[in-house]
N, C-alpha and C positions, 0 to 999 in steps of 0.2 A: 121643743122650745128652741133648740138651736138653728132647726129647720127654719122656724119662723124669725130668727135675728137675721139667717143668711138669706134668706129672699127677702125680707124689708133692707140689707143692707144693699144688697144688689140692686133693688125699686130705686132704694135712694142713689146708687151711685149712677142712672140711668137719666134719671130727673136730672142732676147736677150736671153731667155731662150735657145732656140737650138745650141746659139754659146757658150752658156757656157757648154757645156759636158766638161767631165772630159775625159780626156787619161788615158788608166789604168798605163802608166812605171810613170805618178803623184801620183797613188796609193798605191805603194810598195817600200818598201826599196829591195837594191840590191839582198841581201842575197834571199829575198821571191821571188822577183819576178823573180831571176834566176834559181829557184826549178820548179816555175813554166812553164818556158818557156823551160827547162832542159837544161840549159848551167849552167857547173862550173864555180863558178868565185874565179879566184887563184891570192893571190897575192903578189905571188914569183914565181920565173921559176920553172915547175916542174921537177921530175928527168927520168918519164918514157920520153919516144920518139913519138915525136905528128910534125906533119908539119903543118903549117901557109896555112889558107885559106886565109884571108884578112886582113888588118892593117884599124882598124876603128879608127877613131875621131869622137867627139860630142866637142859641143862649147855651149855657151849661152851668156846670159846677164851677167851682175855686179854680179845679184843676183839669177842667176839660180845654184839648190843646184848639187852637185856632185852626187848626187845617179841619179839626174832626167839625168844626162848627159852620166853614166851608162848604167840607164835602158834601154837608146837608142843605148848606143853598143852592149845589150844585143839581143835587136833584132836585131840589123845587124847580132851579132854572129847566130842566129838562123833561120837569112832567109840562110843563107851559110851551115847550117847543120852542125856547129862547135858542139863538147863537151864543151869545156870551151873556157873563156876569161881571158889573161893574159896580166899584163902590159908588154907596148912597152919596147922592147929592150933599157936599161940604167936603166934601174926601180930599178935593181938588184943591182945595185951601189953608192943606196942613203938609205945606211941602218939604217937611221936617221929618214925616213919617213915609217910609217906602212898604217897597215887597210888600206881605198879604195882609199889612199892620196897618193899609191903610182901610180894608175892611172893620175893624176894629175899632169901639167906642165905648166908652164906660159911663153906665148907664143904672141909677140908682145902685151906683156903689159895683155893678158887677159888668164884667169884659163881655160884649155882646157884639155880634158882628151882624151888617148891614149892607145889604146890597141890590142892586136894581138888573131883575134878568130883562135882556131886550135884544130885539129882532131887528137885523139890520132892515131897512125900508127894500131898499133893490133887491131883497134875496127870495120875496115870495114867488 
């Protein structure tokens, strides 16, 4: 019987262990982990000429941070082969709000971030 507590508790502590991996966009802030992944992250409209591959969102909990909601536009931006990501169309008319807060909108009650990946035109 004891045989059979110590390898169910070992099963279990193997399990527990494997589901705690970390995701690496938990590991870096925006800025890094966008160098890394090579998407610019701009956040104002820029002035060259770039068209829009996709309009991404990221959501979370109460208390999921804004970078981690980011880092997941980041790879959207990146599985699309965008250069940068810029916030969604109105971003540019809350010039009240800066840094990565102008990703950021509240939306049925909860903090959702917004953003448009896109390719500069001259760069293919």
């Amino acid at each position: 019987m004891k045989k059979l507590i110590a390898v169910l508790m070992a099963v279990s502590a193997v399990a527990i262990l494997g589901a705690c991996g970390v995701n690496p966009t938990l590991l870096h802030e925006p800025d890094e982990y966008a160098k890394m992944q090579g998407v610019e992250v701009l956040t104002r409209e820029p002035t060259r000429p770039y068209e829009v591959l996709i309009t991404t969102k990221a959501s979370g909990g109460r208390h999921t941070a804004i970078s981690t909601m980011i880092n997941a536009m980041i790879d959207d931006a990146k599985k699309e082969g965008a250069d940068a990501l810029i916030p969604l169309a109105g971003a540019a008319e809350r010039p009240n709000v800066t840094g990565l807060e102008v990703f950021s909108f509240i939306e049925e009650g909860r903090k959702v971030t917004w953003a448009r990946a896109i390719k500069w035109k001259n760069s293919r």
